[in-house]
C-alpha positions in Angstrom: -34.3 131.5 -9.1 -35.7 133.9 -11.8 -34.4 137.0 -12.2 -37.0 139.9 -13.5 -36.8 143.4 -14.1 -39.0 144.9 -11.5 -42.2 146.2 -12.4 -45.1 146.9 -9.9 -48.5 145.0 -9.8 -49.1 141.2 -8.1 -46.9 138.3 -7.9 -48.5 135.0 -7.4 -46.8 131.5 -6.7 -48.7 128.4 -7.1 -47.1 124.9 -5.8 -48.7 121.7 -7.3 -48.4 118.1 -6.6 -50.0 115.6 -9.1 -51.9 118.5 -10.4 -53.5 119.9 -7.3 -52.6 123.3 -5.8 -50.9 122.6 -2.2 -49.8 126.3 -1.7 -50.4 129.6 -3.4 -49.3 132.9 -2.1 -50.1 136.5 -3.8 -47.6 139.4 -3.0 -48.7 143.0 -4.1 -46.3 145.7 -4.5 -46.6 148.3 -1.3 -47.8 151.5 -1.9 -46.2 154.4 0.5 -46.0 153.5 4.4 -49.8 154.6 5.8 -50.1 153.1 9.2 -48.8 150.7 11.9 -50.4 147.3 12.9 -49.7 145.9 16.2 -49.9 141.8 16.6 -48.8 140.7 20.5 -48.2 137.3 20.6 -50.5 136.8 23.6 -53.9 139.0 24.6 -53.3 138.4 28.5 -50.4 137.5 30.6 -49.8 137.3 34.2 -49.3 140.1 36.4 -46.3 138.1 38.6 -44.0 141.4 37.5 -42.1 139.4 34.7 -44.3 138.1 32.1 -43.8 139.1 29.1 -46.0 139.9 25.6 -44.3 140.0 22.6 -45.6 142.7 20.4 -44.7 142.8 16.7 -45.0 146.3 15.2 -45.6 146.6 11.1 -45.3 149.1 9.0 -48.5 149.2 6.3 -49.6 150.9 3.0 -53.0 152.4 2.9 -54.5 149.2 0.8 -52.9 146.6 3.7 -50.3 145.6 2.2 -46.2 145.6 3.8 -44.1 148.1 3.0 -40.8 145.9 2.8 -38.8 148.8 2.3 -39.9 150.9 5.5 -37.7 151.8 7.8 -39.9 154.5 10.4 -39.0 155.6 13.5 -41.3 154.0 15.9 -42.4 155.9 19.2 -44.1 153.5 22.0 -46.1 154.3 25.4 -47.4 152.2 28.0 -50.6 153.1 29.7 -51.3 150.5 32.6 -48.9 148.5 34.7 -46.5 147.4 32.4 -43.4 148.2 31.3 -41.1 148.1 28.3 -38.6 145.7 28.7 -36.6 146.1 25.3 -37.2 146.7 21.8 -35.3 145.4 18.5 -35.9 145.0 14.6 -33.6 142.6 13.4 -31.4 144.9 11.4 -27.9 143.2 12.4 -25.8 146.7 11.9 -28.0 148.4 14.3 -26.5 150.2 17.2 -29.9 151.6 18.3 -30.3 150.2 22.3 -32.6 147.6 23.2 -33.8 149.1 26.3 -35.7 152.1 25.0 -39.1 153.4 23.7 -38.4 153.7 20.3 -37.4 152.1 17.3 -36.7 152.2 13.5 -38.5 149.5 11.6 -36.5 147.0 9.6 -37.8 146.0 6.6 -41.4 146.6 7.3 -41.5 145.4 11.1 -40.0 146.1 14.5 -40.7 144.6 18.2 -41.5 145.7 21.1 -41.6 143.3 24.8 -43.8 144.2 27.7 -43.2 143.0 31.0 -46.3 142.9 33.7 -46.1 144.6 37.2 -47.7 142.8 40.0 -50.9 144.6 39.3 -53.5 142.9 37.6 -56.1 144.9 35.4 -55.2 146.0 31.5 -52.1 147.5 29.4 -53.0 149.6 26.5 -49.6 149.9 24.0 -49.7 153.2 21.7 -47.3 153.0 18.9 -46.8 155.9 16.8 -45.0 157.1 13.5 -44.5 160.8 11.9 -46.5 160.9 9.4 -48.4 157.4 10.0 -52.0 156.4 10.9 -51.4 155.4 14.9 -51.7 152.3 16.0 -52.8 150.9 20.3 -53.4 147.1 21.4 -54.9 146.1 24.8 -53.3 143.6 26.7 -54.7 141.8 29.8 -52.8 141.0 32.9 -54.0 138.0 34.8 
C-alpha cells in the first residue's frame, strides 16, 4: 500500500513476471457524472414469466470514464412484457426498497432485474437521471 496525496490525471499499474508485463490497468480520474450505461447480463431470455436479466446500471463522465463517487437517483421503465422484479446498489446502510423503479447509484453503479411474462417478443429498459444523458437496452424474450 502506497499512500499519495490525491491529485487528478491517470494511474497506471503494470504486473511483471521475469520481465514481461502479465497485467496492466490505467485508471483516469472521472470528470462530473454525464450519462448512464446499461450492461444486462443476457440479450434474450425466456418468456416462461420468471426469467430473469440482470441489468447493471453505471453512472459515466462525458470522456467514458466511472464516476466512483456518484451517487444519482436512478428512474427505470419497462416497455414490453416484463417487469421489474427488484432493484439494489450494494450500499449496505441503505433502507431504499428493493421492489421499486428507482434507485440511487452506489459508487458509480446500481442494478436493476427484469423478469419475463409469458409473452414472447422484446423488452426495451429506459433508465434515466436528472441531469444525465439517458440511457435504454433491448432485451429479447424467447
Amino acid at each position: 500500500m502506497w499512500r499519495l496525496n490525491f491529485k487528478p490525471g491517470t494511474l497506471r499499474a503494470v504486473g511483471r513476471t521475469n520481465g514481461q508485463t502479465v497485467l496492466e490497468s490505467v485508471t483516469k480520474t472521472a470528470g462530473e457524472p454525464a450519462k448512464l450505461i446499461l450492461r444486462p447480463d443476457r440479450s434474450t431470455i425466456k418468456a416462461d414469466g420468471s426469467d430473469l436479466s440482470f441489468v447493471t446500471v453505471e453512472v459515466f463522465d462525458k470522456e467514458g470514464n466511472l464516476v466512483p463517487y456518484a451517487d444519482n437517483l436512478v428512474k427505470f421503465k419497462i416497455d414490453g412484457e416484463a417487469s421489474i422484479a427488484g432493484v439494489d446498489n450494494g450500499d449496505p446502510v441503505s433502507h431504499d426498497p428493493f421492489k421499486a423503479d428507482y434507485r440511487k447509484a452506489f459508487h458509480g453503479k446500481c442494478l436493476v432485474v427484469i423478469q419475463s411474462k409469458k409473452s414472447k417478443g422484446r423488452v426495451m429498459l429506459n433508465a434515466e437521471s436528472d441531469g444525465l444523458e439517458a440511457a435504454s437496452v433491448a432485451i429479447g424474450l424467447e
